[in-house]
N, C-alpha and C positions, 0 to 999 in steps of 0.2 A: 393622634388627634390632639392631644391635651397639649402637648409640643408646639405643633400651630395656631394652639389656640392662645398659648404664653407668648408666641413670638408674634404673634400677629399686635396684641395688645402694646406688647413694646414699642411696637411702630406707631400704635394709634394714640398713644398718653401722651408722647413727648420724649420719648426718650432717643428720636430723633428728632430734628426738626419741623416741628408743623407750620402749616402756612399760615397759621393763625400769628399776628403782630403779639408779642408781649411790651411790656412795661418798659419803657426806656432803662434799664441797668439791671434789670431783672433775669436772672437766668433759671433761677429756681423753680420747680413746679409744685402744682399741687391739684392732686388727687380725691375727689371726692364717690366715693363707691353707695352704689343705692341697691341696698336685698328686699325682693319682693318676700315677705313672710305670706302672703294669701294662701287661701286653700290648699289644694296637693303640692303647690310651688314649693314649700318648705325643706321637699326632698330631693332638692336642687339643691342644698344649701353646701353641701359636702362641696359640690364643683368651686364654688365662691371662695369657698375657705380655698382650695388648693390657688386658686388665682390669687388673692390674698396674700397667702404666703408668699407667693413668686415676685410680687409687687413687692415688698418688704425686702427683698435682697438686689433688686434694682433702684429703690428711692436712695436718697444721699443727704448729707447733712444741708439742714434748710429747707427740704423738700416738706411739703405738706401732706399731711395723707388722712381721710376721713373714712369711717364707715357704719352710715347709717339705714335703717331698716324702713321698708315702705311699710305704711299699715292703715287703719284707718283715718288718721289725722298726721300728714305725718312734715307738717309746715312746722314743726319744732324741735328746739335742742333734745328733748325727752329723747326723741329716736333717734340721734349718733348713741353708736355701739362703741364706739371707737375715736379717736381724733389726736393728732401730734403734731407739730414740726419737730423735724428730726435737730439734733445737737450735734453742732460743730467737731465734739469730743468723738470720735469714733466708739469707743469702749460705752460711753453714754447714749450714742447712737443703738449700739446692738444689743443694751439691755431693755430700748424705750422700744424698739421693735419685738424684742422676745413679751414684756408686757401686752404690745398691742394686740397680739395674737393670741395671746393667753386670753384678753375679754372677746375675740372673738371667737374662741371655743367652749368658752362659756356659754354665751349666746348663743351656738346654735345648739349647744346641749340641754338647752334649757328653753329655747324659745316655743310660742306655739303660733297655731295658724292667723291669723288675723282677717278678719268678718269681710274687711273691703280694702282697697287698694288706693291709697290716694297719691296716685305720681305727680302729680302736677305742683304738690305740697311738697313732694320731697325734693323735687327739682329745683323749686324757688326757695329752700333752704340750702340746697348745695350752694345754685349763687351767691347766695349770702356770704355763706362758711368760706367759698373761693375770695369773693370781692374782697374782704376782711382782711385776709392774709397776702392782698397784693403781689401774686406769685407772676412769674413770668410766663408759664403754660399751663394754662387749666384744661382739665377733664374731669367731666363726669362718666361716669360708669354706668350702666342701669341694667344689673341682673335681675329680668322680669320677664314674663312674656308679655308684657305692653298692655297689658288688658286692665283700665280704670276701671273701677266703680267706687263710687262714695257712697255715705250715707245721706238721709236726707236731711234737707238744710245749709249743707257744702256746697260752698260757690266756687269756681275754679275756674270759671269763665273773663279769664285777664290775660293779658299777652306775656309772654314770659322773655326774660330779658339773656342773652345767651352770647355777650358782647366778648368775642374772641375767647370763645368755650367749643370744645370740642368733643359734642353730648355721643357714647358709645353705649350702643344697646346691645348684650352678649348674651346668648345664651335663650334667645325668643322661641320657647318650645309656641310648639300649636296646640291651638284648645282642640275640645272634641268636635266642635261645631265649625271651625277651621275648615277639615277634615270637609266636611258635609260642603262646605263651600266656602273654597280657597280664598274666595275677594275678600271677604271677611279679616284672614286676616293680611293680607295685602291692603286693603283700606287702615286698618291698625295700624300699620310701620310707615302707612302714608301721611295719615293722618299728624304722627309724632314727628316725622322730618319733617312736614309748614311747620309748626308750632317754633320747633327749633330754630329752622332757618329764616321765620318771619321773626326772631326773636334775636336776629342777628350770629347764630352759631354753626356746626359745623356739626352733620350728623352721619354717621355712621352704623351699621348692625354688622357685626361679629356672629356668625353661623354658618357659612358654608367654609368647614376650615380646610377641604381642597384646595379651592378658586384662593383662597389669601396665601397657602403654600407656596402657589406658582407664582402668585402677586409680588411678596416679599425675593421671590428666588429674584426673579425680573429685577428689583431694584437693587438687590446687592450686587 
């Protein structure tokens, strides 16, 4: 399973070609990864790391790669865990990857749960972090079960901009209330592709890693 679920993402990042346009001379990508710290979610964090690390031996010099933590507020630099563009120098490349992992084993050996969940903050920081670095294939990542809540006061009601981004949601367990009635979360994952695709981007979920086995077989 964890197999299909490394090659499935390969396909979905960019590391073949996506149909999304990049930047006229731009072939570079970049990667921005979003970890839901909420409640029980945290003890998902192990699976992130192993994606993480897989993602670090397929980026290349130039490539961009971020890894920040959803939480209560989470529209700012404070929550990257992580961020680089990798170095031309190969030897410089695999010690700036051996670091990046390093603070992300920190973090989850040390992180804790966080009260509320704000995706929509963290999304419109990925763009940011993507826009910045002018790469020729963006993705965002989002290991979450999709489930918002903020606190109160939090306004998050803006259109979200997702111009030749290719937003990938992996790893969407079901709540307990799910369970009690499916729509729920079917309205969830419905809800998050408008958002994305009114927002101009290209939305995906990563969880049935059968159906993308036979998917990826089909295209090779």
């Amino acid at each position: 399973m964890e197999k299909l679920l490394r090659a499935a993402l390969i396909v979905l990042i960019g590391f073949v070609p996506l149909s999304c346009s990049a930047p006229e001379g731009s072939s570079n990508r970049g990667v921005y990864m979003l970890l839901d710290t909420s409640g029980t979610y945290t003890a998902e964090l192990e699976k992130a790391r192993q994606i993480i690390a897989y993602l670090l031996t397929q980026l290349d010099s130039g490539d961009a790669f971020a890894v920040a933590r959803i939480d209560t507020g989470s529209f700012s630099e404070k929550d990257i865990i992580a961020k680089t563009t990798f170095s031309d120098r190969p030897s410089t490349a695999n010690q700036e990857k051996r670091a990046f992992l390093d603070k992300i084993d920190e973090f989850i050996g040390s992180t804790r749960s966080a009260a509320y969940t704000d995706i929509s903050g963290g999304l419109l920081q990925a763009d940011e972090y993507l826009t910045e670095h002018e790469v020729g294939h963006k993705t965002i990542l989002i290991f979450s079960d999709m489930q918002e809540e903020l606190p109160a006061g939090y306004n998050r009601d803006i259109k979200l901009s997702f111009d030749d981004v290719e937003v990938v949601a992996v790893n969407v367990t079901k709540l307990r209330t799910d369970n009690v009635d499916p729509r729920e979360y079917l309205d969830r994952l419905a809800l998050w592709r408008q958002k994305v695709e009114a927002g101009g981007g290209q939305w995906r979920v990563v969880n049935d890693l059968d159906r993308l086995g036979k998917l990826l077989s089909e295209k090779g």
